[in-house]
Structure formats: C-alpha cells, structure tokens
C-alpha positions in Angstrom: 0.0 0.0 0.0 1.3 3.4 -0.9 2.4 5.4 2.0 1.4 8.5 3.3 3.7 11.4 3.4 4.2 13.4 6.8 3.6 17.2 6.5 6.7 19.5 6.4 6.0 20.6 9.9 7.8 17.7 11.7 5.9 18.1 15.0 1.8 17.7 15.1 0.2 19.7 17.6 -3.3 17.3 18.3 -6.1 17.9 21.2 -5.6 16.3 24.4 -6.1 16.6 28.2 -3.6 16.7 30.5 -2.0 17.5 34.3 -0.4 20.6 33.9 1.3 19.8 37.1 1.0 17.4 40.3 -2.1 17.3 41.7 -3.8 19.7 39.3 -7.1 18.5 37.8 -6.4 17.6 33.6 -6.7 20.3 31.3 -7.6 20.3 27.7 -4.5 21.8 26.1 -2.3 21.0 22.8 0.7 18.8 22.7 3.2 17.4 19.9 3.6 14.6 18.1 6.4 13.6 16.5 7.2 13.1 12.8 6.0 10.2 10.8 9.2 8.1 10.4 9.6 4.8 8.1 8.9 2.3 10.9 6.2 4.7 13.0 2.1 5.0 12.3 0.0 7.5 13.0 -3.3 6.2 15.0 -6.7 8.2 15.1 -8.1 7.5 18.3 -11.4 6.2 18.9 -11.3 5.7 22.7 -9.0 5.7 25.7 -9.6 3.7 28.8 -8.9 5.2 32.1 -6.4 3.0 34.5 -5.9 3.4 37.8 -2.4 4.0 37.2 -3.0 7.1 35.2 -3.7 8.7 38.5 -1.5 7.7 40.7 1.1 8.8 37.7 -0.4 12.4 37.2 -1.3 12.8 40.8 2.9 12.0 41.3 1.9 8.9 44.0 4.5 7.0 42.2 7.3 9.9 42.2 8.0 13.2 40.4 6.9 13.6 36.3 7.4 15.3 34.1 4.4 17.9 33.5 2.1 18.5 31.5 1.5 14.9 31.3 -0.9 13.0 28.9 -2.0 9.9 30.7 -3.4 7.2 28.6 -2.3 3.7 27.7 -5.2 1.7 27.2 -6.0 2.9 23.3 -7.7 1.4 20.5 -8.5 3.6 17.5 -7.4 3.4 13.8 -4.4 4.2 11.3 -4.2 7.0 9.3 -0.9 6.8 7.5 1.7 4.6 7.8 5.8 5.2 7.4 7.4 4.1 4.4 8.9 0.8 6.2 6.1 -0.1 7.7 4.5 -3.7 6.9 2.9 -4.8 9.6 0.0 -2.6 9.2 -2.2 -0.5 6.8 -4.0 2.5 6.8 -7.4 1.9 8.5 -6.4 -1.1 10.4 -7.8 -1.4 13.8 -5.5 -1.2 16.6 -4.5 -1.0 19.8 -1.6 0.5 22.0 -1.0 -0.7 25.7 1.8 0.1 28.2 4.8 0.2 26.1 5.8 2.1 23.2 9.2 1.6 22.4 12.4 -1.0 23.6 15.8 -1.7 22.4 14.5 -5.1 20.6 17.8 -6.6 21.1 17.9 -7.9 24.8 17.5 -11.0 25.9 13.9 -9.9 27.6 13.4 -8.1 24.3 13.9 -11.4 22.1 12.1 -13.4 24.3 9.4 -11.3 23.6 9.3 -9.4 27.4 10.0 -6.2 26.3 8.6 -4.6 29.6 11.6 -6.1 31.0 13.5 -4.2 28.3 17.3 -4.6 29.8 17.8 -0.9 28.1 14.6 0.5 29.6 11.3 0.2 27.9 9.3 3.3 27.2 6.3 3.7 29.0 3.5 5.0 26.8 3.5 8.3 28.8 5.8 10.2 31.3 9.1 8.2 29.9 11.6 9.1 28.5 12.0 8.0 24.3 14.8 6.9 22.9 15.3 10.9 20.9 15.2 12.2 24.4 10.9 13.6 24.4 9.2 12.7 26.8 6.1 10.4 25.9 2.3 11.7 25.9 -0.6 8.8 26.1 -3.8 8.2 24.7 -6.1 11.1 26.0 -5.2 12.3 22.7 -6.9 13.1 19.1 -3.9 10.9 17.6 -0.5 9.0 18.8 2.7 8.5 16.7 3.9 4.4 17.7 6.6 2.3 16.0 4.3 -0.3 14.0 5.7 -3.1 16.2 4.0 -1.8 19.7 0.7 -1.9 17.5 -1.5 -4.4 18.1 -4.3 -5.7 16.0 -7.9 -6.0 17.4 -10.0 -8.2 15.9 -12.7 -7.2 14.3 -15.2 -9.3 16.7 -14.0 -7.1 19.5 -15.8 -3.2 19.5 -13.4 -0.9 20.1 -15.1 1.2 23.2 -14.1 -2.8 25.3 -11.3 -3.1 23.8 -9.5 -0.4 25.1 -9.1 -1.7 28.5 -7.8 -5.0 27.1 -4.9 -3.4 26.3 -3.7 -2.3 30.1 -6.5 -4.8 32.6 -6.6 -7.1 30.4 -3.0 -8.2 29.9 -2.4 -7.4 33.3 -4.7 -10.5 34.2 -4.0 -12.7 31.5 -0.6 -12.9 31.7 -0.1 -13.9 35.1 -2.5 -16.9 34.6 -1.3 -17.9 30.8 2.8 -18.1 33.1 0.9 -20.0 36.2 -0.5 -22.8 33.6 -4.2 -21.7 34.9 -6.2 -25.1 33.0 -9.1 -27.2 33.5 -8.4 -28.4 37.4 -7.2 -25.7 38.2 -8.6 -23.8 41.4 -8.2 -19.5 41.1 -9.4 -17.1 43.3 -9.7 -13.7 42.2 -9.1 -11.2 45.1 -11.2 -8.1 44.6 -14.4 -7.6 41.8 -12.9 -4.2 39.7 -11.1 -3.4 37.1 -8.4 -5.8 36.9 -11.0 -8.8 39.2 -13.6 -8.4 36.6 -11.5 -9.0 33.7 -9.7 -11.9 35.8 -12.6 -13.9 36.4 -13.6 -13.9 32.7 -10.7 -15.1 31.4 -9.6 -17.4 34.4 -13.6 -18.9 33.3 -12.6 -19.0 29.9 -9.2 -21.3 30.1 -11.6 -23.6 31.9 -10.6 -23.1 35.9 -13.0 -23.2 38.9 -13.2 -19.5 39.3 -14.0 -18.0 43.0 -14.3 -14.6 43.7 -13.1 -13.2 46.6 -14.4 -9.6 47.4 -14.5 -7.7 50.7 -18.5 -7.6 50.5 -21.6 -9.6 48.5 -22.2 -6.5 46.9 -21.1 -7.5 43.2 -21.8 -11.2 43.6 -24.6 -11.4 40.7 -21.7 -9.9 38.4 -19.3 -12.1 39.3 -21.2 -14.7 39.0 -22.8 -13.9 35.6 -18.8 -12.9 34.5 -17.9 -17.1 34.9 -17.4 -17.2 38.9 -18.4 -20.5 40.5 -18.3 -19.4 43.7 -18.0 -15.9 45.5 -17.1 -15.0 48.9 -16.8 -11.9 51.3 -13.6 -11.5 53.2 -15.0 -9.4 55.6 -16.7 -12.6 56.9 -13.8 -14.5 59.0 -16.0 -17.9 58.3 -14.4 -17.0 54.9 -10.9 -17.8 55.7 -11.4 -20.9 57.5 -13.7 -22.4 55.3 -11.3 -22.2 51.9 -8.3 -22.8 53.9 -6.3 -24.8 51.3 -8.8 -24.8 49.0 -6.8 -23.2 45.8 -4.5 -23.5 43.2 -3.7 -20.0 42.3 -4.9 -16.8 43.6 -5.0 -13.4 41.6 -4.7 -10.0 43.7 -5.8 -7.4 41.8 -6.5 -5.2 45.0 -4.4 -2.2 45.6 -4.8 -2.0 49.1 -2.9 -3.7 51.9 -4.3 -7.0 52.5 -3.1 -9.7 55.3 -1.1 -11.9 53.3 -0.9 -14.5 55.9 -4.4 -15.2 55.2 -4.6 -15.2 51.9 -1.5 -17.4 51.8 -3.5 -20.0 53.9 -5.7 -20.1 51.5 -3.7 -21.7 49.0 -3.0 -25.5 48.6 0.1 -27.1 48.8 2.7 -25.5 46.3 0.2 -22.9 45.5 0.6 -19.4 44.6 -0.4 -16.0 45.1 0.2 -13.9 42.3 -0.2 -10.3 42.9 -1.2 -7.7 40.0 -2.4 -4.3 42.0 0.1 -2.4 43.7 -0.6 -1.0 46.7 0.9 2.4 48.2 2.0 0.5 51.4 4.9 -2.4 51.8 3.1 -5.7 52.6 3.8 -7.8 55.3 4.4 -11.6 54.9 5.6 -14.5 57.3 8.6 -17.0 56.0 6.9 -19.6 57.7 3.4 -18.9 55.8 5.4 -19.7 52.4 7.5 -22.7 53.8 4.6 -24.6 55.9 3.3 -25.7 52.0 5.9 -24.7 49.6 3.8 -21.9 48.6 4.9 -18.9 46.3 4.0 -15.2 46.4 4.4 -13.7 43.8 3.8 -10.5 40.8 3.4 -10.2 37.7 3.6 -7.0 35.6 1.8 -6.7 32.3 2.7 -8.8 29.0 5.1 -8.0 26.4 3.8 -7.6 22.3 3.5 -11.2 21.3 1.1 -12.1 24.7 -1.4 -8.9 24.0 -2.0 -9.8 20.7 -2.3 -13.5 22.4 -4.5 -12.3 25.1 -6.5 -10.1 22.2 -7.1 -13.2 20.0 -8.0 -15.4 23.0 -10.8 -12.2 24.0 -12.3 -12.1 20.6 -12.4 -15.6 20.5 -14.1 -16.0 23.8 -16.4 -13.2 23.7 -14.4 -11.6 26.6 -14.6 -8.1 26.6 -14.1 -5.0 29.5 -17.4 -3.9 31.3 -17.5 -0.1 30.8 -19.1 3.3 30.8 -18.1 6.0 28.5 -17.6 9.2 29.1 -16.9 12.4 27.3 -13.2 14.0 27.9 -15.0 16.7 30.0 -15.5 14.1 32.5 -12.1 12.8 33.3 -11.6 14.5 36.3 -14.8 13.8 38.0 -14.3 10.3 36.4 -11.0 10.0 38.4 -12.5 10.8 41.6 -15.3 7.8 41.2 -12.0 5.4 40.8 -10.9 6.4 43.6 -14.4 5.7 45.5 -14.9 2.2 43.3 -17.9 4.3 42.1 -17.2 2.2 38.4 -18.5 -0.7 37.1 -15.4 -1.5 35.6 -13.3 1.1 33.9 -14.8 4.0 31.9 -13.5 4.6 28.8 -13.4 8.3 27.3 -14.8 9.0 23.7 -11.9 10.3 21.6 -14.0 12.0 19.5 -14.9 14.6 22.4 -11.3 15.7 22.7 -11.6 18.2 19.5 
C-alpha cells in the first residue's frame, strides 16, 4: 500500500487533556507529536480507557513527572498513514496500544518477547523518556505516533469502546494466569471484583478453571457470578478464611490496598501461589513460615510484552471476553478520576476520543 507522506512541519500539535502539574485537575490543552518516520504509524483514536495508574502517575503517587502529562495507555482507535517501512499494518487497520511504546529489541527480555523487562529501559506510553530524548504523551489524545511493532491488532469481533481496557486490565490479568498454567483443574481465586478482578474472572472462566471470587462484600456477587465465577465469597466474613483454607491452586490479587497476606496465603493448597497484580501504596507484610509450611509462592506479575497482548487479544475475541464499561466524554475525566478512587465504576470507563476536539 502506498504510504502517506508526513507534512513538512515535523511536529503535530493534536487535542488532548492533560496534568499541567501534580495534583492539578487535567486540562484540555495541545501537545506534539512527533514526525512520521519509516517504521512509525500514526493512529486516530477512537477511545482511551482510564487506568488506575493514570492517577497515581499524574497525581505524582509514584514519584516526580514530568508535566504536563498525557495519561493514557489503554488505546484502540485506527491508522491514518503509515511510514514508508512499515508492513505490519495498513492504513485503516484497527489497533491497539498498551503500556509500552518503544524497547531496544535486542535484549534478551526483548527477544524473548518481554519487552517490559526491556534490559535498556522500555518506554512507557506516557511520562518516559524516548529513545530521541521527548518525553512520551498517552492516549487522552486526538492521535499518537507508535513504531508499527508496539501496535497491536484488534479483531474485528471485539468493538473498540471494550477493547481499550484489554490493552492495560486485560494483559495485566492474563498474563499472570497464561505463566501459572491456569487449566481445566485448576482452582483460582480472584481477590477483589474491579477493574483488573472483573477481567480476571472472565478469562480465568474462559481457560476452563473453577473460578472464586473473593471480594470484601456480597455487593457485586450477581456480576461475578454472571462474568464465569463458581463461587463468590466476602472476606470481611472471617468464616471465609477458614472455610477455603487450602482450597486453591492460584490466587489473583488485583487489590491495591494492603491486605493480610498471611491469610490469603492459607488459603492456597500445597505448592500454590499467590500472584499479585495491583500495587498497593503501602509495603506488605508476609511471614517465611506462611510460604515454607506448604511450599507456597508469592508472587507479581507486571503486564505482558507484544507477542502475549496480541495472544490475550485473539484469545478475547475468540471467547467473547470483553471489559465492562461506561463511556464518558473527555470533559468528564476529572470527576471520572474521583469515582475510581471511591470504586464508584462498574469497571473502567472509557473516554470517547472524539470529544477531545
């Protein structure tokens, strides 16, 4: 296909909303793109998911950024042109763009296809540092300029509103229990019903575990439930801990709070393991002996490199395993972030690109 030439100006100025400093609500303000080059395509964006790690990012809970800051990396949207290298896509394709937007390829996490363990440093899809020195922007944006190989293809099956969050909560969840072998047989407990839970239990269902859900009330039980959960518990209830002790295979934390490990842990069966996904703001506590007394393993997991979202996307389509979400115009964000933060979602809201202009 014949490629599209970039304009002479080599920077794009497109719409997008962003923390003009720490703790500052977003802003709708103009920021740059860089120029088309041989191996890069330019994506129109159709809709931008909103993780909980964008604001912990722009709010600076994870240390100092660089401002203004674009948060954004759970995008699906469409090409528009395509560098003169580029072969791996076409204008109009449908795509998405996670976490990671550029690595040095040559590593061995790189050609082992773990490029978020990039030995060189991968480059977060905003607040890092690109290889020319910028400083990435994400996806609450008109358009994004990505190397063709961080672009992932999302299958047609999929709508592109619930896809979006596949690309940051639903990696996040798959890959841990793709690496753990999660099968038919296999016992998983998903700690916590959100985000990251909801998208857990579906595709823990759909690789054919006994799925239980374990959330601190009964509140979300009849989604759980209709998601693939077998069985659902409250771990408010202490009953709850004594009546699964031993009673899993692998457990998923997707809670970002602190929990009491040593009673998760005695929940697993011997050799289990607890795999933790969410990242809470305080250390966690955990016994030796709670790990030795059954060979169990604690665990994390951090998202999946290229290969594996594109796995995980395939495996979603093919399953009819998609993100529960509400969308919102970009003149919602802020009040958006605030509902996160009081699990006021059911599960991630998803901005509509086309209210950025």
């Amino acid at each position: 296909m014949e490629s599209i030439t970039p304009k002479e100006d080599p920077m794009t100025r497109v719409t997008a909303y962003a923390a003009p400093r720490e703790a500052a609500p977003l802003e709708k303000t103009l920021i740059e793109r860089r120029e088309l080059g041989p191996n890069d395509i330019l994506i129109d964006v159709a809709f931008a998911g909103i993780c909980h790690s964008d604001i912990h990012t722009v709010r600076g809970d994870w240390g100092p950024q660089r401002y203004p800051l674009a948060p954004g990396h759970e995008i699906a949207g469409t090409v528009a042109a395509i560098g003169d290298a580029v072969t791996a896509h076409a204008v109009g394709d449908r795509v998405g763009v996670g976490c990671l937007v550029n690595s040095c390829g040559e590593c061995r996490s790189c050609l082992r296809g773990q490029e978020q363990f990039c030995l060189e440093g991968a480059v977060f899809t905003y607040g890092s540092v690109d290889r020319d020195g910028t400083v990435t922007q994400g996806g609450y944006s008109q358009q994004v300029v990505v190397t063709e190989r961080f672009a992932v293809r999302i299958p047609d099956a999929l709508p592109l509103d619930k896809a979006a969050p596949l690309l940051c909560a639903g990696i996040t969840t798959y890959s841990p229990l793709r690496n753990w072998n999660v099968g038919p047989g296999t016992r998983v407990a998903v700690v916590g019903m959100g985000g990251l839970g909801h998208m857990g239990v579906q595709i823990a269902h759909a690789l054919g575990a006994e799925v239980t859900v374990l959330s601190q009330t009964l509140s979300k039980k009849d989604d759980g439930i209709r998601l693939g959960a077998d069985h659902y518990f409250a771990t408010s209830d202490p009953a709850t801990f004594k009546q699964l002790r031993g009673s899993f295979d692998v457990i998923l934390n997707t809670v970002s709070a602190v929990v009491d490990l040593r009673s998760y842990l005695g929940l697993l069966d011997v050799g289990g393991a607890m795999v933790c996904v969410g990242a809470p703001g305080e250390p966690l506590e955990v016994g030796v002996m709670s790990l030795i007394g059954g060979n169990r393993i604690l665990a994390g997991s951090n998202i999946g490199g290229i290969a594996q979202t594109q796995e995980m996307l395939d495996f979603c389509a093919e399953h009819g395993i998609a993100a529960e979400i509400e969308v919102i115009p970009a003149s919602e964000i802020n009040a958006a972030y605030e509902r996160v933060l009081a699990s006021d979602v059911r599960y991630r809201f998803v901005i509509d690109a086309a209210t950025f202009a």
